[in-house]
Backbone bond lengths (Angstrom), bond angles and torsions (degrees), N, CA, C in turn:
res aa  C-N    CA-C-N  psi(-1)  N-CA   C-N-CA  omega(-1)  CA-C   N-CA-C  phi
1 X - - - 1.469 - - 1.527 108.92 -
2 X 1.463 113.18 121.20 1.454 101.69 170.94 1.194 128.64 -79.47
3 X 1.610 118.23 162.38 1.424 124.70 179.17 1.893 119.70 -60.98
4 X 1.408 100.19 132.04 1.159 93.42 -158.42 1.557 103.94 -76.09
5 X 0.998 127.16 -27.15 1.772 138.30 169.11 1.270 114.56 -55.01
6 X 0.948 103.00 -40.54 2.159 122.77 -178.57 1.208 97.19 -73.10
7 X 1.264 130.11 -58.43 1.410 120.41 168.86 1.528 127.73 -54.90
8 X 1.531 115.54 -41.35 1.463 111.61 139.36 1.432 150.04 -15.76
9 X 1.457 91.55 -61.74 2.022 100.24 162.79 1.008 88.31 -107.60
10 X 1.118 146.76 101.41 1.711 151.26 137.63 1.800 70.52 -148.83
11 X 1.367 144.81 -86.09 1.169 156.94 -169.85 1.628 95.90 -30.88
12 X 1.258 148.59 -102.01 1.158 154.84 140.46 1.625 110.16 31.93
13 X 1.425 96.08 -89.64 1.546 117.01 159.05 1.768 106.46 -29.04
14 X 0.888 129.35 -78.02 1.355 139.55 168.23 1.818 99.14 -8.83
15 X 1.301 87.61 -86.32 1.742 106.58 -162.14 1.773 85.38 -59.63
16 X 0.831 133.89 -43.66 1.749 125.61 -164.70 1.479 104.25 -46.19
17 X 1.798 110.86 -64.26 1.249 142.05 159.90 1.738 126.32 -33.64
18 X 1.048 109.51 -48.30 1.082 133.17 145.73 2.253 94.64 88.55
19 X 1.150 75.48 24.20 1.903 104.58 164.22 1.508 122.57 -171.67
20 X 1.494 89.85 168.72 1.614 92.25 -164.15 2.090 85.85 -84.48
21 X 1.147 120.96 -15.72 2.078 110.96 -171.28 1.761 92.54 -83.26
22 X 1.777 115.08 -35.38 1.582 106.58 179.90 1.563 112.77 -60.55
23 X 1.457 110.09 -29.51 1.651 116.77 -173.55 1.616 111.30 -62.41
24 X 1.692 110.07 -45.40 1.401 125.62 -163.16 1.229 102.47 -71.05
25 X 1.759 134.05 -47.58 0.835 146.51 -179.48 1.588 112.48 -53.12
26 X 1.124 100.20 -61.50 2.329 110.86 -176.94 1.705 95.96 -66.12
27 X 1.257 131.46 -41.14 1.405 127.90 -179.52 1.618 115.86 -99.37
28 X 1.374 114.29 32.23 1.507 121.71 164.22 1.885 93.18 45.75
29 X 0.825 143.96 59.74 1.199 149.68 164.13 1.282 133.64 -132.20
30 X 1.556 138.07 150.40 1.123 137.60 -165.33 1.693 101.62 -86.05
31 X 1.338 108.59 147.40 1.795 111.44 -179.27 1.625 109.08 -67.18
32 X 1.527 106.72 -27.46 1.291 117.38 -178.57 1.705 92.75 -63.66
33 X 1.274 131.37 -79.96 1.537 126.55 -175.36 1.327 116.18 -54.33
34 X 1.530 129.79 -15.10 1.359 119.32 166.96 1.425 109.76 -75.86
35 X 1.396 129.34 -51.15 1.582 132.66 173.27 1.714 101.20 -46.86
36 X 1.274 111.80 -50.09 1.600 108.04 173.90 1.414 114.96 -46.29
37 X 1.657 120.64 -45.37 1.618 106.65 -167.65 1.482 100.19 -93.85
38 X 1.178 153.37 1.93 1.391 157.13 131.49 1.294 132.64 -56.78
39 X 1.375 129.12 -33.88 1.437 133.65 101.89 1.443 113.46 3.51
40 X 1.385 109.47 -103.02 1.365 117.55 -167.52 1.536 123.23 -32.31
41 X 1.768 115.50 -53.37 0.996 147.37 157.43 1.987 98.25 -20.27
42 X 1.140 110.79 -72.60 1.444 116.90 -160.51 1.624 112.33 -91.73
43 X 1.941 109.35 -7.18 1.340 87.45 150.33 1.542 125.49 -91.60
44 X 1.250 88.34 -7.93 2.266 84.81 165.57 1.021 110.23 -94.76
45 X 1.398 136.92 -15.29 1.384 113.59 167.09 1.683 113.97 -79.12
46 X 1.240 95.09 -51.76 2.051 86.59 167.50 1.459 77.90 113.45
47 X 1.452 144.42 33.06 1.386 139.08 165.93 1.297 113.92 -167.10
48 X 1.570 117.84 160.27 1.093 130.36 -173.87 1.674 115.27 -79.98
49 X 1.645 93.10 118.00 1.605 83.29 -172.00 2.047 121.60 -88.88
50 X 1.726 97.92 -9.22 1.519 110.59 170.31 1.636 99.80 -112.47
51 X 1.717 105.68 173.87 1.176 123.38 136.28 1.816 117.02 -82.33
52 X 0.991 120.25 155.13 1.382 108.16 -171.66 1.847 89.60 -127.26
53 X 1.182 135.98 163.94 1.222 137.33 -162.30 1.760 97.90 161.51
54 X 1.561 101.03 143.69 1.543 104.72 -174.31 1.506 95.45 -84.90
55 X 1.254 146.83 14.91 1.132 131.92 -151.30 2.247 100.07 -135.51
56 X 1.536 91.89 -32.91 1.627 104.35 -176.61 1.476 115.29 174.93
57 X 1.510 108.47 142.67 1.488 123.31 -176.83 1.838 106.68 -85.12
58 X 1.668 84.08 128.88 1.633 72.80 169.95 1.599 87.93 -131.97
59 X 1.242 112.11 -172.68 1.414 139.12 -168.00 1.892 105.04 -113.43
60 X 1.237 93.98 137.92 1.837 101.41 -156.37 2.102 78.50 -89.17
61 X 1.359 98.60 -176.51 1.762 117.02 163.99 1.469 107.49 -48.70
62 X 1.725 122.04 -64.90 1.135 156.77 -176.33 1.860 102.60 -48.16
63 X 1.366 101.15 -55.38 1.835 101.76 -167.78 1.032 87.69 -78.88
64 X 1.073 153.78 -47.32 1.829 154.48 176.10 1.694 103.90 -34.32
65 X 1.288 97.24 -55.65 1.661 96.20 -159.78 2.079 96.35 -86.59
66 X 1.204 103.03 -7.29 1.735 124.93 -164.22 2.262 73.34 -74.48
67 X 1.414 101.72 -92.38 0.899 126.41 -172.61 1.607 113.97 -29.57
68 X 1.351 141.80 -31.98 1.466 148.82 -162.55 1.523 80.92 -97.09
69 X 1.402 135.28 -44.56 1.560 123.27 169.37 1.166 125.79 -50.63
70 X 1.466 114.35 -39.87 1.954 134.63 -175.49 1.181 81.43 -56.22
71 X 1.682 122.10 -83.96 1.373 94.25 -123.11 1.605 106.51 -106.29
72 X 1.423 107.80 26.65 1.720 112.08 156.18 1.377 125.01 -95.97
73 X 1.491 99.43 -12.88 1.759 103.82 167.70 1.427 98.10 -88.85
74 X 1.654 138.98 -47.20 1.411 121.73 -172.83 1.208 106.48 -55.55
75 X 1.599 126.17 -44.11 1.490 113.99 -170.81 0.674 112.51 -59.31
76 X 1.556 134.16 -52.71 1.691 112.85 -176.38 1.366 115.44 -87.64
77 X 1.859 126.02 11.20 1.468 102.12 153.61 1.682 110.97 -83.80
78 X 1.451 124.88 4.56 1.139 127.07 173.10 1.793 105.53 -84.10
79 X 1.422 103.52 -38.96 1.587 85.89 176.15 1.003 141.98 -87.10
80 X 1.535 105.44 -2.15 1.744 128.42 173.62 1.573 104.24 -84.07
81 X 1.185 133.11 -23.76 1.247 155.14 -167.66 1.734 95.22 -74.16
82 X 1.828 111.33 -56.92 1.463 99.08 -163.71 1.522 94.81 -112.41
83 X 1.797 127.55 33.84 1.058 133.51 146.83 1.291 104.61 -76.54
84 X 1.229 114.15 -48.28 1.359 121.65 -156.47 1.172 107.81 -72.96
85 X 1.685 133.00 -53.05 1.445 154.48 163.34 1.836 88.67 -34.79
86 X 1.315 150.35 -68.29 0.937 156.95 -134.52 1.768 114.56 -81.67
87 X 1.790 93.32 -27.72 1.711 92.82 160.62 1.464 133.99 -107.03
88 X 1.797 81.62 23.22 2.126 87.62 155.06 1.649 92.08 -74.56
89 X 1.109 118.32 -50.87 2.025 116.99 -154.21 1.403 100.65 -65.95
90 X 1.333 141.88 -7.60 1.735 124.34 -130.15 1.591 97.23 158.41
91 X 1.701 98.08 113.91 1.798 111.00 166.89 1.506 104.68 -60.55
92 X 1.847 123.24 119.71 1.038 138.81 159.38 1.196 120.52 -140.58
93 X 1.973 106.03 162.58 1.396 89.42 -177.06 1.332 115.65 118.52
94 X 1.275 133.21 118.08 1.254 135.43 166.44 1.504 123.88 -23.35
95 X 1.088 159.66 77.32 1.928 137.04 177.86 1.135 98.93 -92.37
96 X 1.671 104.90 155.66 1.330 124.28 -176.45 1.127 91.85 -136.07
97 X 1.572 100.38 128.25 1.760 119.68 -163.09 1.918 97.01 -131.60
98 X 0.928 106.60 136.81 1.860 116.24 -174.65 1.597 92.43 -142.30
99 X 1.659 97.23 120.86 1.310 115.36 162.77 1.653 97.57 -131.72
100 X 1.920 97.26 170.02 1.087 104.78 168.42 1.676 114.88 -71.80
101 X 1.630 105.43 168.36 1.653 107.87 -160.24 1.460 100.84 -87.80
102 X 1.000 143.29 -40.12 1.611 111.44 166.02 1.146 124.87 -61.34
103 X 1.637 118.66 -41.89 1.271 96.65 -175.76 1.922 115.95 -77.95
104 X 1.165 105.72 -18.40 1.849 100.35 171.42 1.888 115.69 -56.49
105 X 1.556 96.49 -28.38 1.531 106.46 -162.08 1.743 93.38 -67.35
106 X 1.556 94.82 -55.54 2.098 107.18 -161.61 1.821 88.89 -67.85
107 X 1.199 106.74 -58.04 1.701 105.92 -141.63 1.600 117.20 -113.83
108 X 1.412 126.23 -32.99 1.467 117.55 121.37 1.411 157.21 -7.21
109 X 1.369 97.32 -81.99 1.545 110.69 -176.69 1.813 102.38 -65.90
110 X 1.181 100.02 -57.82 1.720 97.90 -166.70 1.632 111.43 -65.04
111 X 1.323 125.34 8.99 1.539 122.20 163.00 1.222 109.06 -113.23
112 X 1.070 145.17 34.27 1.641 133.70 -158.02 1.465 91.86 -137.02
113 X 1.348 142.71 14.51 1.375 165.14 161.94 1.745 102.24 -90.02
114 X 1.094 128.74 -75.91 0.893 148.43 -179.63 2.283 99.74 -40.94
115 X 1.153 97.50 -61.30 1.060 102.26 174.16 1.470 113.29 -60.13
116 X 0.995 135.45 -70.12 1.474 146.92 155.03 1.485 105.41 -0.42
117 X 1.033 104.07 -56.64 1.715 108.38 179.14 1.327 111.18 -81.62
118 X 1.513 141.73 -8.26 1.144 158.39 -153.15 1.947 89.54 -110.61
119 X 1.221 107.88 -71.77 1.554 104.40 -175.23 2.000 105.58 -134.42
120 X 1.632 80.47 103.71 1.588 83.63 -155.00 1.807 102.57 -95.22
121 X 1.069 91.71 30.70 1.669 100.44 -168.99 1.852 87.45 -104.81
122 X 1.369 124.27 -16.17 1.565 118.28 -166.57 1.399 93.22 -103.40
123 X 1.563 126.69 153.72 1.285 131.50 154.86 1.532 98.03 -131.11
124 X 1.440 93.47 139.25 1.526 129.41 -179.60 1.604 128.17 -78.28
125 X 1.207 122.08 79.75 1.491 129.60 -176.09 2.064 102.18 -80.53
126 X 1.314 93.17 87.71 1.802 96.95 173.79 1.639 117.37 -80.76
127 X 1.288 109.61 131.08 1.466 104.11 172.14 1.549 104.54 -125.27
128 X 0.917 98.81 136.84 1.839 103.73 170.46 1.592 122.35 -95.19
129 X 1.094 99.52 154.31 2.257 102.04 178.02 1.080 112.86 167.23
130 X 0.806 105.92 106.63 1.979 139.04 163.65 1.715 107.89 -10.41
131 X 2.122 97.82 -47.06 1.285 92.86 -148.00 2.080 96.12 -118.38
132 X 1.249 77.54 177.11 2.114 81.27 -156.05 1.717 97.81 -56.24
133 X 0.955 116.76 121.14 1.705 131.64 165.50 1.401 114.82 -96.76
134 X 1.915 102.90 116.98 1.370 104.83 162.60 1.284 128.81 -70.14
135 X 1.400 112.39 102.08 1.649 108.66 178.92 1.455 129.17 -45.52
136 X 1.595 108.67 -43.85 1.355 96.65 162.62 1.338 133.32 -62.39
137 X 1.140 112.52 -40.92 2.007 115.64 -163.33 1.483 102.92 -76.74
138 X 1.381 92.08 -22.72 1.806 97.30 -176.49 1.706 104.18 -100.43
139 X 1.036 126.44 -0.56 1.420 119.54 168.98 1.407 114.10 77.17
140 X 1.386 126.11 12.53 1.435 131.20 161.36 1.485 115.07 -61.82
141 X 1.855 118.73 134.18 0.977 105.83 155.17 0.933 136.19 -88.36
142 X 1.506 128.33 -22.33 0.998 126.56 152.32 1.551 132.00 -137.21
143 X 1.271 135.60 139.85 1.304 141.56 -161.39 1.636 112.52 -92.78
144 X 1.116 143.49 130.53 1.410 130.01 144.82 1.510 118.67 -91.35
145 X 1.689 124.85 128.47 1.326 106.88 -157.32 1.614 82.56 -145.31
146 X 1.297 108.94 153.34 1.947 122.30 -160.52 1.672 81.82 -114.79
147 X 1.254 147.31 111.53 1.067 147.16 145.09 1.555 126.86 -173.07
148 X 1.073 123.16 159.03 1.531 112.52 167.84 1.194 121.46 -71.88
149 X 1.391 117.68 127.92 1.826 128.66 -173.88 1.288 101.19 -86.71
150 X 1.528 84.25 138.59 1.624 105.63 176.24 1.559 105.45 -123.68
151 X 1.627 117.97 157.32 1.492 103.87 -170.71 1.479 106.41 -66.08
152 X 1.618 103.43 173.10 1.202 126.05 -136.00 1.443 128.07 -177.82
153 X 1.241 136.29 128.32 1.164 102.01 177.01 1.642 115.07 -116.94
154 X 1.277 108.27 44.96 1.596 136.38 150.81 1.168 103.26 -64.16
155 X 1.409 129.78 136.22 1.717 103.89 158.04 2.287 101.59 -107.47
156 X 1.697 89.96 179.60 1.433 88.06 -160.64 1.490 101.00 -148.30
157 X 1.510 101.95 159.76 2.042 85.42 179.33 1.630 75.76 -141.89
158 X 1.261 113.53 144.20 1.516 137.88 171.27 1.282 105.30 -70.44
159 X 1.702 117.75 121.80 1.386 114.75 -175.51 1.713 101.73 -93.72
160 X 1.595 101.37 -64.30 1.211 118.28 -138.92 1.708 96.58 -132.83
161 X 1.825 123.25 137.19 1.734 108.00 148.62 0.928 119.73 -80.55
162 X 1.111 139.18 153.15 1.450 170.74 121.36 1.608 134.73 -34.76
163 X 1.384 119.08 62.87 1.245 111.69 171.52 1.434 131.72 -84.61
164 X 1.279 130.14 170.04 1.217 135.10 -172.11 1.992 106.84 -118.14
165 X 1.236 97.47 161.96 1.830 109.36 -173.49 1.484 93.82 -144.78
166 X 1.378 83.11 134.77 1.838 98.48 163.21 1.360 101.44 -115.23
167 X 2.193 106.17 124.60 1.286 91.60 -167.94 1.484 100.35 -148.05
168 X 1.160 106.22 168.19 1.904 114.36 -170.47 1.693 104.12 -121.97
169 X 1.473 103.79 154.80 1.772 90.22 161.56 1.627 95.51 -103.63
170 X 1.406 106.12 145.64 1.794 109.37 -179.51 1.448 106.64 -38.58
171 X 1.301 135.24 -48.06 1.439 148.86 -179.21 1.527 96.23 -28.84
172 X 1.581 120.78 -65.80 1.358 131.77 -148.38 1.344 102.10 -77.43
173 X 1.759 128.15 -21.11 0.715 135.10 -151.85 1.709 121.60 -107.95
174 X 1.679 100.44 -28.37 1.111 112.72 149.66 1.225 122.69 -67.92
175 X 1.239 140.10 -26.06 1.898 138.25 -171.26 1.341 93.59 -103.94
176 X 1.010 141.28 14.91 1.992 141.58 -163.34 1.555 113.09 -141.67
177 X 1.730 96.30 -41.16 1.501 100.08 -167.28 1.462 99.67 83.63
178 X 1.744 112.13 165.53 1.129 127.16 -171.18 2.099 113.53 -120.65
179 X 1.668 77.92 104.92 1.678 80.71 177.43 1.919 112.98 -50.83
180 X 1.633 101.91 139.54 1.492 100.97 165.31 1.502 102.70 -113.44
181 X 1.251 127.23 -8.75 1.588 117.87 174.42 1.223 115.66 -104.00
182 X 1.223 139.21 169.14 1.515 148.33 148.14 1.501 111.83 -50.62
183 X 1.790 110.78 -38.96 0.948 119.36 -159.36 2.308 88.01 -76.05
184 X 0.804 105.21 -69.75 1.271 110.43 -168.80 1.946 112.85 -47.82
185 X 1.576 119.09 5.33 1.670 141.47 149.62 1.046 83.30 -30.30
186 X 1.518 121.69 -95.38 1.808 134.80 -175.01 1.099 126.20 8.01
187 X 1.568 130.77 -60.88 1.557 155.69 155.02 1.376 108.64 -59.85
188 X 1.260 125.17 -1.00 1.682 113.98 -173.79 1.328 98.09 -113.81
189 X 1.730 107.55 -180.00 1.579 113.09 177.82 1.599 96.26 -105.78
190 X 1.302 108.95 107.84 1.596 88.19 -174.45 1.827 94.82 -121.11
191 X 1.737 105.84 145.25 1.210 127.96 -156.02 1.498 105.43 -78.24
192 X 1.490 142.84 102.63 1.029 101.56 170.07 1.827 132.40 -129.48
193 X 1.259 134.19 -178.11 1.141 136.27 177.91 1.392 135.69 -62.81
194 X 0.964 136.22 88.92 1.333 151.86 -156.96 2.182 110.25 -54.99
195 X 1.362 89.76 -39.85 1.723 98.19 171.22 1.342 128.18 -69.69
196 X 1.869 108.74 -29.65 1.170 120.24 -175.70 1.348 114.35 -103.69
197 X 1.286 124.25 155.85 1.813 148.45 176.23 1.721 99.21 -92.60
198 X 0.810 112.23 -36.21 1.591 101.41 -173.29 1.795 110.18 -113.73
199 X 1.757 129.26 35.15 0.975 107.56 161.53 1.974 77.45 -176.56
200 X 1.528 90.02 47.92 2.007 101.75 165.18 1.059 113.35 -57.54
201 X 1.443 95.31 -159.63 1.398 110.14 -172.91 1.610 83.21 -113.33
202 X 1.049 128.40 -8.99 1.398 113.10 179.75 1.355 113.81 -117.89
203 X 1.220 136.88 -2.42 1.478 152.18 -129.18 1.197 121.22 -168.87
204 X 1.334 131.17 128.34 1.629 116.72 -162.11 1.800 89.58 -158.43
205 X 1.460 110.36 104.51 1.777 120.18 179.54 1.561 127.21 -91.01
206 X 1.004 101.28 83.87 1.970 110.10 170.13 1.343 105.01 -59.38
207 X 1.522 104.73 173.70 1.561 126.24 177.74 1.686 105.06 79.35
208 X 1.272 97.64 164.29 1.841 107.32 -165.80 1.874 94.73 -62.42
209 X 1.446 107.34 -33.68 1.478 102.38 -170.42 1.633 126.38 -115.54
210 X 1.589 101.81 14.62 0.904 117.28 178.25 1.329 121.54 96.23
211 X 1.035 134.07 24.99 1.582 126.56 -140.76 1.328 106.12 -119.10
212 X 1.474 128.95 -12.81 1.410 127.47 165.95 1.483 101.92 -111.82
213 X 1.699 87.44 136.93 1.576 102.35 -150.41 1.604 101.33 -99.77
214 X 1.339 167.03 111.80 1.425 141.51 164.23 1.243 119.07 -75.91
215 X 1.363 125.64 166.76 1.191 117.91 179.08 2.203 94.22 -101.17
216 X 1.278 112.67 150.27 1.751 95.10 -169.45 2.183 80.09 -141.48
217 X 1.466 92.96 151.72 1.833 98.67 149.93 1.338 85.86 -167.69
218 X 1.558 79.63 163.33 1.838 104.02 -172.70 1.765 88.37 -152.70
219 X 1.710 77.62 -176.57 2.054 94.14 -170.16 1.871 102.71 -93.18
220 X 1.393 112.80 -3.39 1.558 122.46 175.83 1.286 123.28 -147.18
221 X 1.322 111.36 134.29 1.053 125.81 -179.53 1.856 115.30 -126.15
222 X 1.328 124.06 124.26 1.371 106.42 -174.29 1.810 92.16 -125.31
223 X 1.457 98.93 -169.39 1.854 120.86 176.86 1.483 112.64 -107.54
224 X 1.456 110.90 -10.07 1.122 124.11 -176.43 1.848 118.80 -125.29
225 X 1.210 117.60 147.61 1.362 128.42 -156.92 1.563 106.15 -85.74
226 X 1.613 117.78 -34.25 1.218 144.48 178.07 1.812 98.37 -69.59
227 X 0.978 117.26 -87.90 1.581 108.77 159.46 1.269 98.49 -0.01
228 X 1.287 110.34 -120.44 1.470 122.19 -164.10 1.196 113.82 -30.01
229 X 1.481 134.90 -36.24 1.937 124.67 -166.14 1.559 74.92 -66.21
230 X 1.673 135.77 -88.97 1.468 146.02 -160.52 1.528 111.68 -5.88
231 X 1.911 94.36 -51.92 1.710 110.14 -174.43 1.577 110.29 -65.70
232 X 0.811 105.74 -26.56 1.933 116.38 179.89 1.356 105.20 -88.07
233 X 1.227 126.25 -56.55 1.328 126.27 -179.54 1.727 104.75 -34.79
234 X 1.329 103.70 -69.34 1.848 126.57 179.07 1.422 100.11 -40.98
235 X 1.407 128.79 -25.27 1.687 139.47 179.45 1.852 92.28 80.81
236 X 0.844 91.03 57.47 1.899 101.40 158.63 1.535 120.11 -86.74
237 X 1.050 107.51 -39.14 1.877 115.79 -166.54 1.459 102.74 168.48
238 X 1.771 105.63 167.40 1.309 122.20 -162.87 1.938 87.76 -100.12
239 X 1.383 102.41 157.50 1.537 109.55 -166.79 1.656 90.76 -136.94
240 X 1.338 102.87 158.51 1.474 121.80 170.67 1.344 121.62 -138.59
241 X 1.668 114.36 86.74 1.215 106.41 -166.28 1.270 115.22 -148.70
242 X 0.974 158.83 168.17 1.758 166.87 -146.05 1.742 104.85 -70.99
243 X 1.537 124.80 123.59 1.684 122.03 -179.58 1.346 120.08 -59.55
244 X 1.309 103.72 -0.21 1.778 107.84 -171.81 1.335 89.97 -82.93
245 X 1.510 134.32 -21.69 1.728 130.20 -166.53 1.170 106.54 -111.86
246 X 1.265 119.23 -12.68 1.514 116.76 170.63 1.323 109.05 -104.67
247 X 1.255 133.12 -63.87 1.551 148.52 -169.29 1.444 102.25 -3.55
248 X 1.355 132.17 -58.32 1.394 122.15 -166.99 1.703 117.28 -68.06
249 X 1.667 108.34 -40.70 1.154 112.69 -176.58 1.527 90.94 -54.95
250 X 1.740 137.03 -78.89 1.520 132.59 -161.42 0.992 88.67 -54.22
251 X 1.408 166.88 -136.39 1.373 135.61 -126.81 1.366 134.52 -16.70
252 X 1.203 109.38 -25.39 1.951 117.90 177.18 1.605 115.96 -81.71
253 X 1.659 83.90 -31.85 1.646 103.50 -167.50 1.549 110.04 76.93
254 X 1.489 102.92 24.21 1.279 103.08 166.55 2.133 108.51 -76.81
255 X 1.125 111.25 -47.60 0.954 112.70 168.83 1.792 118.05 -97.48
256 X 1.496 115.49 170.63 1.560 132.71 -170.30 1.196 118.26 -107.25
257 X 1.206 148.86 105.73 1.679 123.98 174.65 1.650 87.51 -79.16
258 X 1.650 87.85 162.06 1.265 90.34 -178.94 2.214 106.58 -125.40
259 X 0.989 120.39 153.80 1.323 137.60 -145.83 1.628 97.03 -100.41
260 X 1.252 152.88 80.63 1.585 146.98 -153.52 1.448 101.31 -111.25
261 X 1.599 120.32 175.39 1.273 126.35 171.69 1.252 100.05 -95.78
262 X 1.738 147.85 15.58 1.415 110.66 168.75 1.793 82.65 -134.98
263 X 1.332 103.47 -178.10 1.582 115.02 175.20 1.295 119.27 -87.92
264 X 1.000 126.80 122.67 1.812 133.31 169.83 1.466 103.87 -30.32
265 X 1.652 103.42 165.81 1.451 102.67 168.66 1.653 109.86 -75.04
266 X 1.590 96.33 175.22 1.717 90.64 -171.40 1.882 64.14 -97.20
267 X 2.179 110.46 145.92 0.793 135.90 176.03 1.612 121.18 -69.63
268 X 1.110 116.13 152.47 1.912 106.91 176.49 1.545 91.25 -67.40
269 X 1.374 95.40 -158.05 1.350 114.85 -157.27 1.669 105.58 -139.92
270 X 1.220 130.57 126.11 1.229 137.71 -176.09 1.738 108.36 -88.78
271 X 1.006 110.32 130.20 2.031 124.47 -136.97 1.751 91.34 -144.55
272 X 1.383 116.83 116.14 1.761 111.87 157.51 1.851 83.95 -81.13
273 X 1.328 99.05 144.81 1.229 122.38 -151.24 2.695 91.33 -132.42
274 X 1.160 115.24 110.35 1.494 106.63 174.70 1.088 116.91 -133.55
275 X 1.225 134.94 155.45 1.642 132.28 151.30 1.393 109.96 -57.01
276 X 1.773 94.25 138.46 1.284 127.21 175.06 1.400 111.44 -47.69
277 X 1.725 135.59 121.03 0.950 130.16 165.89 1.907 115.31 -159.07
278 X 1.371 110.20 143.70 1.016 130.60 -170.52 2.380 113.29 -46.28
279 X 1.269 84.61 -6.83 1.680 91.03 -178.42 1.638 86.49 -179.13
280 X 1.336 100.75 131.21 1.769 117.46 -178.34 1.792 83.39 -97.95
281 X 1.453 86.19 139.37 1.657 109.95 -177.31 1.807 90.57 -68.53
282 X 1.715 104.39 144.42 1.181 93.30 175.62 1.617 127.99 -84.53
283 X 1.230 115.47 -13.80 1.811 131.19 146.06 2.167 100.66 -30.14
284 X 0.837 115.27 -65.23 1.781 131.21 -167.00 1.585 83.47 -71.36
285 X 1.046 147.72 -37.73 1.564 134.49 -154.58 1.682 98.68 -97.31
286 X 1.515 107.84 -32.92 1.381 129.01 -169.19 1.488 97.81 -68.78
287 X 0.878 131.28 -47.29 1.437 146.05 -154.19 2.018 97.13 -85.28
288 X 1.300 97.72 -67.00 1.170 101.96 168.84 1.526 149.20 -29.92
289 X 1.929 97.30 -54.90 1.383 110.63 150.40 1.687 120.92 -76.75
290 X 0.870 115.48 -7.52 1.758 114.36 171.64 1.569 99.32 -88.50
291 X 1.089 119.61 -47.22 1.749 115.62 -173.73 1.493 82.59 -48.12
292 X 1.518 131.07 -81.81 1.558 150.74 -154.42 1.342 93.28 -42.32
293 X 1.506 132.03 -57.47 1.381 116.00 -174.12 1.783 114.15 -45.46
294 X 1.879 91.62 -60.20 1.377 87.64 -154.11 1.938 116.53 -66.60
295 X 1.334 106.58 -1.72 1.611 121.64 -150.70 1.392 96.48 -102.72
296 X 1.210 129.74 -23.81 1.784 150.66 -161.90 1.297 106.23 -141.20
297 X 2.054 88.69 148.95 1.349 134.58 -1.59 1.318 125.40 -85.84
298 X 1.799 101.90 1.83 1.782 108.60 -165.85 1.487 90.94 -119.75
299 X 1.168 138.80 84.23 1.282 123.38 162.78 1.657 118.15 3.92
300 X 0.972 140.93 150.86 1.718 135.67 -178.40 0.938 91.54 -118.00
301 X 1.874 161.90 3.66 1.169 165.60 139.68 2.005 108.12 -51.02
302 X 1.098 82.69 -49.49 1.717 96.43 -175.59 1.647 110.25 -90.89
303 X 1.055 128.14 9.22 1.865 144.63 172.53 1.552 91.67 -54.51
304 X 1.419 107.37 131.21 1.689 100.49 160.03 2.028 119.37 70.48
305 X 1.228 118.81 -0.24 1.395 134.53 -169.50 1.925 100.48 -96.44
């Protein structure tokens, strides 16, 4: 079966030439395989795309209107061709980057300027979401995702760790007192996360791997991490949640970490997260090593903590 594009400029070529021996000749081809892909051409269209005459080729109603199709689809498969060729040399190109919404709001958004001016040929389509996004089905190029990776055939490059704070605003802490156990959680209002198993609204996991379980309730519970710091700030309840969402308040001393008898969990790990592919666009690689600069080796959330 011949190529249906090849038959295109063999067609093109044709009318340029203004014969099917001028066509064979400019496209190194035999007249026998040029009549073949012109042929082909007019048994899928179901019409004659020349007049044929021993004397001169003309062009029917059909090859006229055939032809104004050729060569506005070749041009722009010629210019997508040396768009495309053009982001081996140079990050271009739309990317679509999806992180979760606090961290796009704090630690995201305010570097993607910086970049902008860095490779100003890319523009940045950000989406935010709480909850796990398939990059492929959803057409993301790239994902930022806070969790421990499991195999996959996503691939992923480790940006950033992830620790966690158990924390009070002084407010809550003066009218409550200040828990020193896990065990003494129980008696508190503690805030918790609606997405997570190990820092619920019902459930609160110590030890490096999680393995001591508390039982926790409070008067709020949100889906979001931002929520809850606000609710603590106001001295609502004690929260347990990632330093990238607290970090600024304990610097203000708006909020408390608080000092316990067992060890926090050891935190996931914040991962650019892409679909599997035979050559990573260099826009997705670009992005990647700039996240890695600015995110490593000390988190800048955790500076001074």
């Amino acid at each position: 079966m011949l190529d249906r594009i090849t038959s295109m400029q063999v067609f093109v070529r044709v009318v340029a030439q203004g014969s099917f021996a001028g066509a064979a000749r400019t496209l190194s081809l035999s007249q026998t395989m040029v009549t073949k892909h012109v042929a082909a051409l007019e048994a899928r269209l179901g019409v004659a795309l020349f007049h044929r005459s021993t004397r001169r080729l003309s062009l029917t109603d059909a090859g006229r209107l055939f032809l104004d199709g050729c060569q506005r689809l070749l041009s722009e498969l010629e210019d997508m061709e040396h768009e495309v060729a053009a982001e081996r040399d140079e990050p271009r190109g739309r990317l679509r980057l999806n992180a979760p919404v606090s961290f796009a709001i704090r630690h995201v958004a305010p570097i993607l300027g910086a970049f902008s001016r860095r490779y100003p040929l890319v523009s940045v389509e950000l989406g935010v979401d709480d909850r796990a996004v398939d990059p492929v089905e959803e057409g993301w190029d790239l994902t930022l995702r806070i969790r421990k990776m499991t195999p996959s055939s996503l691939r992923s490059r480790r940006l950033a760790p992830i620790r966690f704070v158990v924390c009070a605003a002084p407010s809550y802490l003066a009218r409550h007192g200040t828990p020193r156990t896990i065990a003494e959680l129980a008696h508190h209002a503690c805030l918790g996360y609606t997405l997570s198993d190990a820092v619920g609204p019902a459930r609160w996991r110590f030890g490096a791997k999680g393995e001591r379980a508390i039982a926790v309730r409070g008067p709020l519970c949100a889906n979001n991490g931002d929520v809850l710091r606000e609710a603590a700030v106001a001295g609502q309840g004690i929260i347990y949640q990632p330093s990238f969402i607290v970090a600024d308040a304990l610097r203000a001393g708006q909020l408390r970490a608080l000092s316990l008898d067992a060890p926090l969990m050891d935190g996931p790990e914040l991962h650019a997260v892409y679909p599997p592919a035979a050559t990573v666009a260099l826009k997705v690689r670009a992005m990647i090593d700039y996240l890695s600069e600015c995110y490593g080796p000390l988190p800048p959330w955790d500076t001074g903590l």
